[in-house]
Z-matrix of the N, CA and C atoms (Angstrom, degrees):
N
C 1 1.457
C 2 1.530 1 108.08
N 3 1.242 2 106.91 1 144.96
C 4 1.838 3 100.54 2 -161.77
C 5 1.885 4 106.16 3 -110.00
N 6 1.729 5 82.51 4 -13.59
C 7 2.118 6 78.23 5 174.14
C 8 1.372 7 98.06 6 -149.07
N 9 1.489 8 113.84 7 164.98
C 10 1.587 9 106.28 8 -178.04
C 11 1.547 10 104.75 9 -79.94
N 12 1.261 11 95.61 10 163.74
C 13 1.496 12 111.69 11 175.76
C 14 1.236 13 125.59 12 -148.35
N 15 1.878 14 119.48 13 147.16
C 16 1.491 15 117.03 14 -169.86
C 17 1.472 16 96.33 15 -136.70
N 18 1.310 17 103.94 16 120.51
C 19 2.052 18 114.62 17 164.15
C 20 1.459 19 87.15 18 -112.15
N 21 1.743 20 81.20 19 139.09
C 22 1.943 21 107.56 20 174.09
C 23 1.663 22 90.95 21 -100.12
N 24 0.860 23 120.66 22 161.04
C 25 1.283 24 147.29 23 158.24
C 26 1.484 25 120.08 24 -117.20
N 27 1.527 26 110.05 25 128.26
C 28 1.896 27 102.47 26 167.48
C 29 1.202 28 105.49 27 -114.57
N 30 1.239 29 119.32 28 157.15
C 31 1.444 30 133.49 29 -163.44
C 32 1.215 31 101.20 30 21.04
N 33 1.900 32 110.62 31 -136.28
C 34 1.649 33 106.93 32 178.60
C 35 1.676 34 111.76 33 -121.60
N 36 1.568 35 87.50 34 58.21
C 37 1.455 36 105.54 35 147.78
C 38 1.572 37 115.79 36 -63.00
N 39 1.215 38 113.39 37 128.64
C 40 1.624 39 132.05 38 173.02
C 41 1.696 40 106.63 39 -65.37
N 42 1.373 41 124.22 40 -46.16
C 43 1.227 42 112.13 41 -178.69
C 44 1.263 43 112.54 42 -96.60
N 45 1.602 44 128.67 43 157.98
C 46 1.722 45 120.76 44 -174.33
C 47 1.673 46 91.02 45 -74.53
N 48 1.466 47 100.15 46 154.81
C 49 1.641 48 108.23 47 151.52
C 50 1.478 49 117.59 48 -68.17
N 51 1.457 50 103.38 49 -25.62
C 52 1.545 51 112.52 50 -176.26
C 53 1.261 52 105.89 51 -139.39
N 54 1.918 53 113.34 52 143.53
C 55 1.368 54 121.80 53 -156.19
C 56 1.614 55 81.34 54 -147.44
N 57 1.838 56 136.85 55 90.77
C 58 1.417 57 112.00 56 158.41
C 59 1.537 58 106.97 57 -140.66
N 60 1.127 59 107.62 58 -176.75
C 61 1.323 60 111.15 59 164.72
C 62 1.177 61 111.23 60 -74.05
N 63 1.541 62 122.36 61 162.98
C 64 1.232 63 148.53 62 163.06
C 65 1.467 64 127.17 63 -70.49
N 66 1.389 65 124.54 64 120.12
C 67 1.452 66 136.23 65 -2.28
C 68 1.390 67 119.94 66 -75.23
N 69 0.994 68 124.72 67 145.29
C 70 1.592 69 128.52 68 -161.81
C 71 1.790 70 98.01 69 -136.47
N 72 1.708 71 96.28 70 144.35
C 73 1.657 72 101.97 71 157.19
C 74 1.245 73 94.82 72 -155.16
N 75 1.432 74 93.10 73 155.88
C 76 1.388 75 108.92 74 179.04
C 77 2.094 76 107.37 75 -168.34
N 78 1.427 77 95.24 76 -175.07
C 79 1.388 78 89.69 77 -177.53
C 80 1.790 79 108.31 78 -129.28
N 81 1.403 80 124.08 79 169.92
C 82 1.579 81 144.85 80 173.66
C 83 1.634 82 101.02 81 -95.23
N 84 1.405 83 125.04 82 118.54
C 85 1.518 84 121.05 83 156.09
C 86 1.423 85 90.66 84 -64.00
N 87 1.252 86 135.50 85 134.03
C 88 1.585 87 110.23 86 134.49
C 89 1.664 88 127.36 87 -116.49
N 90 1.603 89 107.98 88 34.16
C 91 1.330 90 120.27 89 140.11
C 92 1.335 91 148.41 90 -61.08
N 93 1.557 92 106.12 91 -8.23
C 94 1.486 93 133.08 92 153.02
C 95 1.435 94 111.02 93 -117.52
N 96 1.229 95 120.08 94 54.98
C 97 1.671 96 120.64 95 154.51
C 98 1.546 97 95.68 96 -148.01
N 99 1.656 98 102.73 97 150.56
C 100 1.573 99 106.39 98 -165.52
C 101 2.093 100 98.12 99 -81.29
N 102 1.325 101 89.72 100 157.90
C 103 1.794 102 87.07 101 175.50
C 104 1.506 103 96.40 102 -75.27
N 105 2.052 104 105.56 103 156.66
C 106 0.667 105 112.44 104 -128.49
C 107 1.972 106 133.33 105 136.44
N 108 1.118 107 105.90 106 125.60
C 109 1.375 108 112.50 107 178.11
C 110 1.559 109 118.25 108 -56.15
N 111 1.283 110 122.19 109 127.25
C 112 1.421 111 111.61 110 171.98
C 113 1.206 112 118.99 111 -145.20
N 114 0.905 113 152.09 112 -158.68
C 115 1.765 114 168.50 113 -125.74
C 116 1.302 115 131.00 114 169.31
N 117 1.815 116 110.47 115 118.40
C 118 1.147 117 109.40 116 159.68
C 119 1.186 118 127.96 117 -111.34
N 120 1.837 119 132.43 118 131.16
C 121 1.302 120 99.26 119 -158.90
C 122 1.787 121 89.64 120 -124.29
N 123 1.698 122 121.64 121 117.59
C 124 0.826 123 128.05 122 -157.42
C 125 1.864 124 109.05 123 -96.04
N 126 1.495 125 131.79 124 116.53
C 127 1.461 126 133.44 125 -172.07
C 128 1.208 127 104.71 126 -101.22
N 129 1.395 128 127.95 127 117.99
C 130 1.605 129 117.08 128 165.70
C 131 1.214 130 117.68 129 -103.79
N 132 0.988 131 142.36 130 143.07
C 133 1.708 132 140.62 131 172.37
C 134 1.602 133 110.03 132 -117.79
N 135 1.135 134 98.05 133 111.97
C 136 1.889 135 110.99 134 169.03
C 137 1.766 136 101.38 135 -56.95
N 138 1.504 137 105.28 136 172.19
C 139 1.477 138 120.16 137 169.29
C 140 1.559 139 111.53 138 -45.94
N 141 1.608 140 111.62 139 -41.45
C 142 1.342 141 138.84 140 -146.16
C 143 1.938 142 97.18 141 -92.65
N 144 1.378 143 90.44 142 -28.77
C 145 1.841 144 94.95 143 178.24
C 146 1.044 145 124.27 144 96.08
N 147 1.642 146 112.65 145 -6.80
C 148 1.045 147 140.22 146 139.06
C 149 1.924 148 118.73 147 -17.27
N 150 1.259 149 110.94 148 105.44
C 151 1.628 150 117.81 149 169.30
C 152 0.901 151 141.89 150 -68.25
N 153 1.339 152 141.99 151 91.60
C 154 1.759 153 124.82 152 173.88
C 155 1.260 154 104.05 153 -101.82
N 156 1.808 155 120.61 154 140.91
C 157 1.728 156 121.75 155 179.23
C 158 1.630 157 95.63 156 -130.84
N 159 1.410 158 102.81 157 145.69
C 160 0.862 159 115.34 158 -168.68
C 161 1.625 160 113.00 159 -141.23
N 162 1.536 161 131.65 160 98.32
C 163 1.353 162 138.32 161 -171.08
C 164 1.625 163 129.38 162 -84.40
N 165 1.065 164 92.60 163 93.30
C 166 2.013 165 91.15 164 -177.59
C 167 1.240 166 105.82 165 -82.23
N 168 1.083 167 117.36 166 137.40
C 169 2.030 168 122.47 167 167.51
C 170 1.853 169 79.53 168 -108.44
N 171 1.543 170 90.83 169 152.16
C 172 1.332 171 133.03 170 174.66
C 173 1.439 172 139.64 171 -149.68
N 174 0.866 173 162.33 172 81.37
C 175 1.306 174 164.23 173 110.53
C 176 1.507 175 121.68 174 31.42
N 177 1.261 176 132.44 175 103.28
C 178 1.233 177 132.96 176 -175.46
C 179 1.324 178 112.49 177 -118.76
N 180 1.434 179 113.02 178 130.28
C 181 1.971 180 123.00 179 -153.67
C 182 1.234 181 90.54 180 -117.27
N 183 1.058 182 164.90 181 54.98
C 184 1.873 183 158.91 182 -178.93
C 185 1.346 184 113.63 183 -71.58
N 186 1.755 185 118.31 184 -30.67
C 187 1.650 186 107.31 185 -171.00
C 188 1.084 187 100.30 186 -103.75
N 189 1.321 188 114.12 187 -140.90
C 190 1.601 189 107.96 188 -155.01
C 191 1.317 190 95.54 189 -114.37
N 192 1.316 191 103.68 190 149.91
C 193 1.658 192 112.72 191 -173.93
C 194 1.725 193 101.78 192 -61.63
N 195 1.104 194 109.78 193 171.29
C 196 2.020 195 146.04 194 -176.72
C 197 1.236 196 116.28 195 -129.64
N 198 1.102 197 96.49 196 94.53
C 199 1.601 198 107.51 197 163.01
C 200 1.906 199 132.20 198 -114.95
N 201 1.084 200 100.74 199 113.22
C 202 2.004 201 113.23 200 -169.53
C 203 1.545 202 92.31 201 -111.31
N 204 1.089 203 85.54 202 137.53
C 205 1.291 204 118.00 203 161.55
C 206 1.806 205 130.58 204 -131.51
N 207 1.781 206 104.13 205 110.45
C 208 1.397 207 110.60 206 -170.59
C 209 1.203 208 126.23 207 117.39
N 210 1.796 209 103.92 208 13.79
C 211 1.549 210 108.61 209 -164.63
C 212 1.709 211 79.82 210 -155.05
N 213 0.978 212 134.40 211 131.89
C 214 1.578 213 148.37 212 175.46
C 215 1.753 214 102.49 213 -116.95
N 216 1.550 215 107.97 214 130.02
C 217 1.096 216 91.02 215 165.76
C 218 1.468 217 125.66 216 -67.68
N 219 1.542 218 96.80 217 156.76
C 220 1.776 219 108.61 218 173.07
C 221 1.232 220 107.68 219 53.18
N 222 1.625 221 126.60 220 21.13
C 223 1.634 222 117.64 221 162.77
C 224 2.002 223 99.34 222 -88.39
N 225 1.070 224 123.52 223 176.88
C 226 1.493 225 139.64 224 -126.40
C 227 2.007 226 77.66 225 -134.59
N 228 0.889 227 98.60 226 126.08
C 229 1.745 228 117.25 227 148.62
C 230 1.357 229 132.22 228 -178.56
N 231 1.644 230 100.38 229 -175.28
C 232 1.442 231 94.73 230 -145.04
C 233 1.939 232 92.13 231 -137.63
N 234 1.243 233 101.62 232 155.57
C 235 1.861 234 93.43 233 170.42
C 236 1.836 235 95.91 234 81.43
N 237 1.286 236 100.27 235 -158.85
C 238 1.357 237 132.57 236 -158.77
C 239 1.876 238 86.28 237 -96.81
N 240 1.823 239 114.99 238 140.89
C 241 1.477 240 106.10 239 -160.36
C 242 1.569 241 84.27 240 -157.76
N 243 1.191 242 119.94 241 92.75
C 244 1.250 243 155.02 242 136.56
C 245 1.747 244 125.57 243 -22.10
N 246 1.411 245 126.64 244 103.60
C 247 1.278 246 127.39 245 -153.85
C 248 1.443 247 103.46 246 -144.29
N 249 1.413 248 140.61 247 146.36
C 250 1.112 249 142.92 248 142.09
C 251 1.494 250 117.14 249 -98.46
N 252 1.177 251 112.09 250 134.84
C 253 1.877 252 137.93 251 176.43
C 254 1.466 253 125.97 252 -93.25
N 255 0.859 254 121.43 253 97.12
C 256 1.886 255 113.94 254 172.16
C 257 1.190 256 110.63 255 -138.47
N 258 1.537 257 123.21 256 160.35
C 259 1.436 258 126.01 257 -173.50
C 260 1.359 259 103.45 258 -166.93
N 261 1.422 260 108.17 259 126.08
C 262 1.225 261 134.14 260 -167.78
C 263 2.223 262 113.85 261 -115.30
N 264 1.608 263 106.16 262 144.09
C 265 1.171 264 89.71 263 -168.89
C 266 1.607 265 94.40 264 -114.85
N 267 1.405 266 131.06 265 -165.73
C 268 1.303 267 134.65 266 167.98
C 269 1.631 268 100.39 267 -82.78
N 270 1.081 269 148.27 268 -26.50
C 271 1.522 270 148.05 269 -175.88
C 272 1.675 271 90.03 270 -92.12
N 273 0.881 272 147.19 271 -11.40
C 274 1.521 273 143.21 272 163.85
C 275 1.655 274 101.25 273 -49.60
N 276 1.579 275 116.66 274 126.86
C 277 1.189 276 116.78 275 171.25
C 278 1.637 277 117.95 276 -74.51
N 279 1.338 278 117.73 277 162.94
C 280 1.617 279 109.82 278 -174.96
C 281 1.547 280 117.35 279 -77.10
C-alpha cells in the first residue's frame, strides 16, 4: 500500500461512507438516517497495511422530542394508568 488509508463504515453497510487517504476529515448528515442507535465502524491502514478499527455507537435524535407525563419508565402498575403526551420540535415557535 503506497499511502495510508481510512474507510468509515455506518452500521452494516458493505460499502464505507468514506474511502480517503490519511489524514482525513470530514462530516455525517444525520438528517438522512432514521433516529435511533447506530454505528461507526472506523478501518485504518498504515503504509505497511497494517489495520487499526475503531467502533463508535451513536444515537441519532432528528424528530421531535417526547414528553409524558405520569408514566415513568419501568415503574410497576396496575388498573387503568393515566398519561399525558406532547412533543415539541426545534422549529416549534416559543
Amino acid at each position: 500500500m503506497e499511502h495510508p488509508r481510512v474507510r468509515i463504515y455506518l452500521d452494516d453497510q458493505p460499502q464505507p461512507i468514506i474511502d480517503q487517504e490519511l489524514p482525513a476529515e470530514s462530516s455525517l448528515d444525520t438528517s438522512t438516517l432514521e433516529d435511533g442507535h447506530h454505528r461507526l465502524t472506523i478501518r485504518a491502514q498504515d503504509k505497511s497495511g497494517r489495520e487499526g478499527v475503531e467502533v463508535i455507537p451513536f444515537r441519532v435524535h432528528n424528530g421531535p422530542g417526547v414528553i409524558v407525563t405520569g408514566l415513568r419508565p419501568h415503574s410497576i402498575r396496575r388498573g387503568e394508568v393515566r398519561f399525558k403526551v406532547d412533543a415539541f420540535s426545534a422549529e416549534d415557535p416559543c
